[in-house]
N, C-alpha and C positions, 0 to 999 in steps of 0.2 A: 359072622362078622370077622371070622380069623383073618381072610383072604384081605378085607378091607381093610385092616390092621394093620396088617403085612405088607401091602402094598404102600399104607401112608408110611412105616417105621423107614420103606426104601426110599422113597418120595423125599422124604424130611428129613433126609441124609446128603439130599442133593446139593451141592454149592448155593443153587437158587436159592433153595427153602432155607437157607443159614442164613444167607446174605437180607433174604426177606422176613424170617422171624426176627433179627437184631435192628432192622429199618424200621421203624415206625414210619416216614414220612413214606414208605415204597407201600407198607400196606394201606397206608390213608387211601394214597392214591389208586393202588388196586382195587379199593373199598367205592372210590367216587367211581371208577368205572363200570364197577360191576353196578353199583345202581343207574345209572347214567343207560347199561346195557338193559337193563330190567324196564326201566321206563320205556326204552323202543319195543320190550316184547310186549308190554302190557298197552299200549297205544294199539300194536294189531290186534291184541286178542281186543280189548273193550269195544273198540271200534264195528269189530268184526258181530262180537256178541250183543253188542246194543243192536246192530242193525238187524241182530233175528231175531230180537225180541219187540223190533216194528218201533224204536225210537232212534230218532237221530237219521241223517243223512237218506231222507227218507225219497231223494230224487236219485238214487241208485239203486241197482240190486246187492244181494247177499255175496255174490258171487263175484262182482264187481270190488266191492270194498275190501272182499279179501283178496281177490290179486293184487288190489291197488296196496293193500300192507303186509302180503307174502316175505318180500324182503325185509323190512323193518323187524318184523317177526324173527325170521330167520339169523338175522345179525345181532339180534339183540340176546337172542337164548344164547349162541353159539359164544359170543362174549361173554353172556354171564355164565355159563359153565364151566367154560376155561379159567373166568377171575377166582368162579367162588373154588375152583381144585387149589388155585396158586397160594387160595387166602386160608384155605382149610389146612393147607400142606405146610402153613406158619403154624397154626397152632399146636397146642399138646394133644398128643393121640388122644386123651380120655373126651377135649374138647369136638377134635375132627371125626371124633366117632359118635359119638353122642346122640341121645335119641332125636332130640331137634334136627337134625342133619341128616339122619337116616330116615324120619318124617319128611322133611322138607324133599329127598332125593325120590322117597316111594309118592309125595304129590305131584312133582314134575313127571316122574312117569306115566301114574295117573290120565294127567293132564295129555301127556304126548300119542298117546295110547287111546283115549278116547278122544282126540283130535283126530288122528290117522283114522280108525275103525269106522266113527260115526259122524263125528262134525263133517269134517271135510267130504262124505258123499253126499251130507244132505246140503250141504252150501252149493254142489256140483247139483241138485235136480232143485234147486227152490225156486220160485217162482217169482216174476216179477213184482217190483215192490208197490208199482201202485191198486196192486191187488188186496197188500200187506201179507204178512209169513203166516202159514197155517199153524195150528198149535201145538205140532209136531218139531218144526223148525224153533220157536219159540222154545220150550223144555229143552232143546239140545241149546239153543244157548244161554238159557238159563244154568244148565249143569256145569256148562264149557267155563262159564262164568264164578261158579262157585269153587272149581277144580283148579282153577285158576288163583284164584282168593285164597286158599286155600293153601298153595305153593306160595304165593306171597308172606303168607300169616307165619308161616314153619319159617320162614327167610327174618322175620322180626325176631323173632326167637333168641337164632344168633347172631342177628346184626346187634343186638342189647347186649351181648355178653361180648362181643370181637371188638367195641365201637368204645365201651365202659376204660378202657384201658389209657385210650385216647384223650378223655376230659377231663 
């Protein structure tokens, strides 16, 4: 953890992180985006993992509904990684380090990690839908699902403690 320490003590020295630890109304705002970012990730991933568990959108394939939310996905993490650095880089190092945070960061890897490795080749050979997903497909979006939840749940953690300051 020194390295990540180290980094946030430079980080939280920057003009930005002054100007945005003293703003309340600049963090709310970073705060609505980064959720706002969360909800387009979480739209592809559900979408994506409903339909390999054989509910929902069942006149598509597997492989279809995840091109069709590739980007959504893609702009919705890439936003909330950026918010949640900007929003972590407000807080007190004991806060931005914290196990919440360093859970929440080892389930998005998690998640990205077995995205890349395993979800995304079995989306690449799955089989058309009105045959339904074998229960190979299904288990990988079931896990995808849960890895997923999972990164969300660690993200409640410290939205409860960032968000308390606010009300």
């Amino acid at each position: 953890m020194g390295l990540i320490s180290r980094y946030l003590e430079i980080f939280q020295s920057t003009t930005l992180e002054q100007w945005l630890a003293s703003t309340g109304p600049a963090q709310l705002t970073l705060l609505v985006v980064h959720c706002v970012a969360l909800l387009l990730a979480s739209y592809a991933v559900v979408l994506v993992d409903l339909r390999m568990l054989g509910i929902g959108l069942i006149n598509r394939s597997v492989a279809t509904v995840n091109r069709e939310t590739r980007l959504w996905f893609w702009l919705g993490i890439g936003l909330a990684i950026t918010t949640e650095v900007l929003l972590l880089g407000a807080e007190p190092l004991p806060v931005a380090t914290g196990e919440a945070v360093n859970r929440r960061w080892l389930a998005l890897l998690a998640f990205l990690v077995f995205a890349w490795l395993v979800r995304t080749p079995i989306i690449g050979g799955a089989i058309r839908v009105h045959r339904g997903p074998r229960l190979g497909v299904r288990i990988v979006g079931l896990v995808s699902l849960c890895l997923w939840c999972t990164y969300l749940i660690f993200g409640r953690l410290i939205f409860g403690h960032v968000v308390a300051p606010f009300i």
